[in-house]
C-alpha positions, 0 to 999 in steps of 0.5 A: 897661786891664790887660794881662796874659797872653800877647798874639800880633802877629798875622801878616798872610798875603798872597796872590802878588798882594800882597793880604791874605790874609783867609781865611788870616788868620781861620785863624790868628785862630781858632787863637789862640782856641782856645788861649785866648791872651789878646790880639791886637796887630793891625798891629804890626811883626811885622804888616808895617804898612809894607807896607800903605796906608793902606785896608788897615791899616783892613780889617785892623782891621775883619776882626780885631775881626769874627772876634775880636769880645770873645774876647780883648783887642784892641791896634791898631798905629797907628804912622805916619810922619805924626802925622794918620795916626796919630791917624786910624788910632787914633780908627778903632780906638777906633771900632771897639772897640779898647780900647788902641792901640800907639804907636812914635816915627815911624820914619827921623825920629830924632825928639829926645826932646823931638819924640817927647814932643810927637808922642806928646802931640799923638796922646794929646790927639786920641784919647783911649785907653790908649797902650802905648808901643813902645820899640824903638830897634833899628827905630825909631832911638829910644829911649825914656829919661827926659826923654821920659818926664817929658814924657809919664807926667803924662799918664794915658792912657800907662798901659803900654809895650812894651819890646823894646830891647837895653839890660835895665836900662831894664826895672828903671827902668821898674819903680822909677820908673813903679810904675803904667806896666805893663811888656811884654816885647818880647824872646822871649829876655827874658821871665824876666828882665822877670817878675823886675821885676814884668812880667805880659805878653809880646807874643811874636812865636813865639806866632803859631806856639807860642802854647800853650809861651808860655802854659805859660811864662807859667802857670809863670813869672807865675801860679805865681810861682816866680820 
């Protein structure tokens, strides 16, 4: 799967009573659309995952692949504490038509590298679908560094990572050691500095409510390649 573009974490509006707020969202899905933005991360962090059971992360899966349908790509967060939630969650995207999935370290752990190598491994054997890896330490309380990648880049269905971390020389590694890991920006205030490496996609939280400059910067600072 290639990504490229623009691609939005999609909010997940609520009501006061704490339930998902499905008629503001499919307001906000058709927004996207319109824009032509290129993706859709559903159930990432900007997505509040954490403050969703287990049946809701579901619904939200099925309501976005049925208003979003193949208007644009389609990446499920299916990060989870528990390595069968995740895999649960991740084989229910997969079935509903989901074309990759984006994985973190589990949070509070503080997994080893070598731990989170095998949680990562462990969910990539079971599901079987592109993994767009997520590095962001400053949540996670992990970070993705060498050994964990030696354990996890033999295996081909890591094929992208979602760098959001506040240490940039992680963004020139990737690119000069992992030439076919495709590299997306997880850093609004970043994005110049990741296309000067080669990255061709930025998952921008403001593209819930600007998605139209994001794909103006993208148009000048990838396609035209000024940089």
């Amino acid at each position: 799967m290639k990504i490229k573009g623009i691609y939005t974490p999609v909010v997940t509006p609520f009501r006061k009573n704490y339930e998902i707020d499905f008629g503001s969202l499919e307001k906000i899905l058709k927004f996207l659309l319109k824009k032509k933005i290129h993706g859709i991360v559903v159930g990432g962090t900007t997505g509040e995952y954490f403050s969703l059971n287990f049946q809701e992360r579901i619904q939200l899966f099925e309501f976005v692949k049925k208003i979003v349908g193949n208007k644009c790509q389609l990446i499920a967060g299916t990060t989870a504490i528990n390595a069968n939630e995740a895999i649960e969650l991740s084989l229910i995207a997969k079935y509903l038509g989901y074309k990759c999935i984006l994985l973190g370290s589990p949070p509070y752990s503080q997994p080893t590298q070598e731990e989170s190598a095998q949680f990562f491994l462990n969910i990539a054997k079971k599901v079987q679908i592109p993994i767009m890896m997520y590095n962001f330490p400053e949540k996670m309380a992990f970070e993705i560094k060498e050994p964990f990648l030696k354990k996890v880049m033999s295996n081909k269905f890591f094929t992208s990572i979602k760098h959001n971390s506040s240490n940039p020389a992680m963004i020139k590694h990737f690119a000069s050691n992992y030439p076919s890991l495709q590299i997306a920006c997880g850093n609004d205030l970043q994005f110049l500095e990741f296309c000067t490496w080669g990255s061709e996609s930025w998952i921008g939280g403001m593209s819930n409510c600007f998605p139209q400059l994001h794909l103006d910067i993208y148009k000048n600072a990838v396609m035209k390649k000024i940089l």
